[in-house]
VEXVO-424538 format. One line per 2 residues: number of its first residue (from 1); their letters; for each residue z, y, x of N, C-alpha, C. Coordinates in nm, 2 decimals, m for minus. Layout:
NUM> A> Z:Y:X:Z:Y:X:Z:Y:X ~ ...
END
This chain:
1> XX> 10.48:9.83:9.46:10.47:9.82:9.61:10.33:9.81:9.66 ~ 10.28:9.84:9.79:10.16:9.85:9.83:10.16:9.74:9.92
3> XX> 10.02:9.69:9.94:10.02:9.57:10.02:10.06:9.57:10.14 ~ 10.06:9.71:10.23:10.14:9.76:10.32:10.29:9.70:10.34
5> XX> 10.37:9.74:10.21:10.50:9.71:10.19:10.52:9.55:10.16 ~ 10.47:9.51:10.12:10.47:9.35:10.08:10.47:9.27:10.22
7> XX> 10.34:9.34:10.29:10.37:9.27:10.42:10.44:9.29:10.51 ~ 10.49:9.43:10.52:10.64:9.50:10.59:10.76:9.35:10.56
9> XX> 10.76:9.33:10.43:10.85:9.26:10.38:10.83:9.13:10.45 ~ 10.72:9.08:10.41:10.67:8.96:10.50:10.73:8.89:10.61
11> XX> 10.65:9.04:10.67:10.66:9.02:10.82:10.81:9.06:10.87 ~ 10.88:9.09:10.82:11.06:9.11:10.83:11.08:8.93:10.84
13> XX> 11.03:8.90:10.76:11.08:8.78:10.69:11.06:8.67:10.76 ~ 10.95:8.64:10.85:10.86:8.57:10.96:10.95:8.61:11.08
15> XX> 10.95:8.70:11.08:11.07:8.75:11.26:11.21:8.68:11.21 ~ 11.23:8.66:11.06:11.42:8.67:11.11:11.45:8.50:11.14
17> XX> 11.29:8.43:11.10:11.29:8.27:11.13:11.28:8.24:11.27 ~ 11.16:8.33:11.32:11.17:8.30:11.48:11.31:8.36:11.51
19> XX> 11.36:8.45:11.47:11.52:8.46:11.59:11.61:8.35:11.58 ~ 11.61:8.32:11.45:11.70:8.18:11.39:11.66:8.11:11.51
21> XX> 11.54:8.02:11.50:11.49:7.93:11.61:11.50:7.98:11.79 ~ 11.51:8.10:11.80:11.55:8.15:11.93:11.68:8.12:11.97
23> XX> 11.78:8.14:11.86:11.88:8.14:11.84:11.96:8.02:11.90 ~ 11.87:7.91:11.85:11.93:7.76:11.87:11.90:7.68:12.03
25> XX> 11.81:7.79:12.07:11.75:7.77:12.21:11.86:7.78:12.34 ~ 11.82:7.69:12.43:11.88:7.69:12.56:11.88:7.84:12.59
27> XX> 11.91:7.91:12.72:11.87:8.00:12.78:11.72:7.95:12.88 ~ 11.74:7.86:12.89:11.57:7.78:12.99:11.47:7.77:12.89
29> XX> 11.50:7.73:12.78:11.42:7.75:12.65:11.39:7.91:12.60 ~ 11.41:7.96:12.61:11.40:8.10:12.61:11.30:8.15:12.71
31> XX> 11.33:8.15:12.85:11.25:8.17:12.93:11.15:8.13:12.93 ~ 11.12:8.04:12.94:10.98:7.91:12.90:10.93:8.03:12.77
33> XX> 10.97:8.05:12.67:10.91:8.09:12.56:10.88:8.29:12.56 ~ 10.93:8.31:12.66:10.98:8.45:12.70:10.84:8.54:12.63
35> XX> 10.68:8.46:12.67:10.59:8.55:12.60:10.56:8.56:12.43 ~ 10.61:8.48:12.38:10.64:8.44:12.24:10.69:8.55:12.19
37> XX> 10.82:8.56:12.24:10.93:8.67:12.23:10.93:8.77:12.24 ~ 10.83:8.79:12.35:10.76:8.96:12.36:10.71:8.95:12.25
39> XX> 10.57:8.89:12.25:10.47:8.91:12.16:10.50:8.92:12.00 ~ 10.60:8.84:11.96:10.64:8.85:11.82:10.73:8.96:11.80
41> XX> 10.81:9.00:11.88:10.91:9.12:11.86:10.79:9.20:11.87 ~ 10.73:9.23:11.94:10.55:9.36:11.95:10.57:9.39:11.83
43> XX> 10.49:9.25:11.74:10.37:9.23:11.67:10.49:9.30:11.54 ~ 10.58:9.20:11.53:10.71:9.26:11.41:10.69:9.43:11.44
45> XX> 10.68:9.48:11.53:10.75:9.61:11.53:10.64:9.70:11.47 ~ 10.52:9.69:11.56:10.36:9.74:11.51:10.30:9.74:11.41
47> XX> 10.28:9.60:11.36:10.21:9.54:11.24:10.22:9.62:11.15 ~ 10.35:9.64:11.08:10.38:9.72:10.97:10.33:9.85:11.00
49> XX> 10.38:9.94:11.11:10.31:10.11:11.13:10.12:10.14:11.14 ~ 10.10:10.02:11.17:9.92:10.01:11.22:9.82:9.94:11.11
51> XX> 9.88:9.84:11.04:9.78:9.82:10.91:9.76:9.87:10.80 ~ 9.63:9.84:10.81:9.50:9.96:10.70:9.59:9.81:10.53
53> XX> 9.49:9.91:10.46:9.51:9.78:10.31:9.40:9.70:10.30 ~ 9.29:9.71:10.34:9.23:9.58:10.38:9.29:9.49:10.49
55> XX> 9.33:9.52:10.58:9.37:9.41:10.70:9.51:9.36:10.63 ~ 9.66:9.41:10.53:9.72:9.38:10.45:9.67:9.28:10.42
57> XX> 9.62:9.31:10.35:9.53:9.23:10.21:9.50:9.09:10.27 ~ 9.43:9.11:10.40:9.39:8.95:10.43:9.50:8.90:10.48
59> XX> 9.60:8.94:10.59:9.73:8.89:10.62:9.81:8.84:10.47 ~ 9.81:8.84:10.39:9.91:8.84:10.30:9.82:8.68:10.24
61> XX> 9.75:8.66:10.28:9.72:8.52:10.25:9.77:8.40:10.34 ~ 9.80:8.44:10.41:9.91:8.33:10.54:10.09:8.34:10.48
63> XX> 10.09:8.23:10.47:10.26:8.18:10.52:10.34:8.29:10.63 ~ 10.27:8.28:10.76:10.33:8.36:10.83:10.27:8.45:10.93
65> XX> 10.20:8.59:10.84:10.12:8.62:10.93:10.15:8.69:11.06 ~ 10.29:8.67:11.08:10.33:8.74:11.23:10.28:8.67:11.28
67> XX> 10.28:8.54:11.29:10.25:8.44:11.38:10.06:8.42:11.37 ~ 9.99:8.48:11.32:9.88:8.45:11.33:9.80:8.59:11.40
69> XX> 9.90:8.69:11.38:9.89:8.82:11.50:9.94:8.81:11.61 ~ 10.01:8.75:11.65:10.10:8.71:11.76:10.06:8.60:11.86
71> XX> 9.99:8.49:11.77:9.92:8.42:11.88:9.83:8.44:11.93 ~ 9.75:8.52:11.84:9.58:8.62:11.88:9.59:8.73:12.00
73> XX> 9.74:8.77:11.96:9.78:8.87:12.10:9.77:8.79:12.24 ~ 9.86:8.65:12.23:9.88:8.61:12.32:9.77:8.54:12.40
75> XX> 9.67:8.51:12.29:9.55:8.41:12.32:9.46:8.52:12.41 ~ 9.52:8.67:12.38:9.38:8.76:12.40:9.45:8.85:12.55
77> XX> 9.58:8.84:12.60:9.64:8.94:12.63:9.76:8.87:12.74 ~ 9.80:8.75:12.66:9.91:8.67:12.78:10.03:8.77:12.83
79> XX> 10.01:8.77:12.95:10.20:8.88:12.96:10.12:9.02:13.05 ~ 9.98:9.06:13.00:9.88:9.17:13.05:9.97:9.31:12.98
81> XX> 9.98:9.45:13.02:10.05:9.51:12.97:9.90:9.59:12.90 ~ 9.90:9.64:12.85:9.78:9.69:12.78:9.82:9.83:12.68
83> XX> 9.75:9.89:12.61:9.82:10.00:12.51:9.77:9.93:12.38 ~ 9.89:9.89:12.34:9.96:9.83:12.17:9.90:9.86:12.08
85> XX> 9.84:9.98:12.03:9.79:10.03:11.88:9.68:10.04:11.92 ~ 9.59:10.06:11.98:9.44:10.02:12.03:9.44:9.86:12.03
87> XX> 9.51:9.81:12.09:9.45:9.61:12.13:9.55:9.62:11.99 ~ 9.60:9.60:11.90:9.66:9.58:11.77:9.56:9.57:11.66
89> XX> 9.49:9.76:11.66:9.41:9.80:11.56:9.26:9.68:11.61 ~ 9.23:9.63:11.74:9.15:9.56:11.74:9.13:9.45:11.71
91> XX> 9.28:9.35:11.72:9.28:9.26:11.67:9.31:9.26:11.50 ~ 9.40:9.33:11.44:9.37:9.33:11.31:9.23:9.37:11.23
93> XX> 9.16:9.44:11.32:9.00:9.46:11.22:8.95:9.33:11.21 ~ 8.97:9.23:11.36:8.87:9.10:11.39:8.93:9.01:11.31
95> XX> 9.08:9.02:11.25:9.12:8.92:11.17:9.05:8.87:11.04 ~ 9.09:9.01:10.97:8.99:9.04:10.88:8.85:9.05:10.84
97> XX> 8.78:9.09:10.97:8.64:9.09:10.94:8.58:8.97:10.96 ~ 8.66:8.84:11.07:8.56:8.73:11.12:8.67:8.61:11.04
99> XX> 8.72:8.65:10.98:8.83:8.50:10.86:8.85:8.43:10.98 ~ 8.85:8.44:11.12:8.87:8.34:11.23:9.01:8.21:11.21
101> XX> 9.10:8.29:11.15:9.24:8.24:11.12:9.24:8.16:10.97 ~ 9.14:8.14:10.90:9.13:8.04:10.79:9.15:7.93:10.85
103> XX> 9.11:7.86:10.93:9.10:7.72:10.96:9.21:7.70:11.08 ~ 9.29:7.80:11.14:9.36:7.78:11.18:9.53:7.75:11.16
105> XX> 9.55:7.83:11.08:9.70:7.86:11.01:9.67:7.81:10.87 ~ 9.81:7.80:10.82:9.83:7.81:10.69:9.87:7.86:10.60
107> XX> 9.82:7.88:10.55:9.77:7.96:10.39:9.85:7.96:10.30 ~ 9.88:8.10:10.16:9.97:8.07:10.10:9.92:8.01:9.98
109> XX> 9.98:7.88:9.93:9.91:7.80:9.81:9.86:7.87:9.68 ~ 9.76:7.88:9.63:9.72:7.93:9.53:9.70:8.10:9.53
111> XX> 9.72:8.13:9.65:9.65:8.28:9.68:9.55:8.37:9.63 ~ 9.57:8.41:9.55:9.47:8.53:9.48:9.53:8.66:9.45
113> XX> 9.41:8.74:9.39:9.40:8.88:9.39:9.54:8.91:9.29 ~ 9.53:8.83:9.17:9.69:8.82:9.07:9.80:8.82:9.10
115> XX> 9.75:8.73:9.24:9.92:8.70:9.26:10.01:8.82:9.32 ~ 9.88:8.87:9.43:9.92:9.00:9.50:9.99:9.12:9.36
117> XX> 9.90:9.12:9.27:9.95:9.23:9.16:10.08:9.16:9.10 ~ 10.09:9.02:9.10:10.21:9.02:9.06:10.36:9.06:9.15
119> XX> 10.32:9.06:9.26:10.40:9.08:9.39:10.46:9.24:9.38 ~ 10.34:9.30:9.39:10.36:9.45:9.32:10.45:9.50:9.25
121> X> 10.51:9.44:9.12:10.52:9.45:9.04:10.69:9.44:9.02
END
């Protein structure tokens, strides 16, 4: 598998927890969270068609990297309509190139280059 695919997988995997937790929500709860909802259904749909294998690579070191694309959207963008694969491709280069999200999220334990090959595999 390519690190492309791994985080396809991933990130499948990260959306089907937020809908769980949507799930359990009021309908007022929902609306209150309505930009969440955009932003992570976005980010689920994009992520996968728009990352390079370096920007992979570094997502695949988070727990849940929808959620660390998803908040960056929202931190950067709020309920602005904008074009998706331009503001996407810009936030995934800045993920990767400025580690901004090390000290923010969390990380998957014992994360290395092996583990990815073992994933592969």
């Amino acid at each position: 598998m390519t690190k492309q695919e791994i985080l396809r997988e991933k990130i499948l995997s990260n959306y089907l927890k937020y809908k769980e937790k949507w799930l359990k929500m009021t309908p007022a709860e929902l609306i209150d969270n309505c930009v969440e909802v955009e932003a992570v259904t976005r980010m689920a749909g994009d992520i996968p068609n728009c990352v390079t294998e370096e920007e992979a690579d570094y997502l695949l070191r988070f727990k849940n990297p929808l959620e660390v694309v998803s908040d960056m959207w929202i931190d950067r963008f709020g309920q602005e309509n904008c074009i998706p694969d331009e503001e996407l491709s810009n936030i995934l280069w800045r993920l990767s190139d400025t580690n901004d999200a090390e000290e923010r999220y969390e990380k998957e334990p014992n994360f290395s280059d092996s583990t990815l090959n073992e994933l592969k595999m």
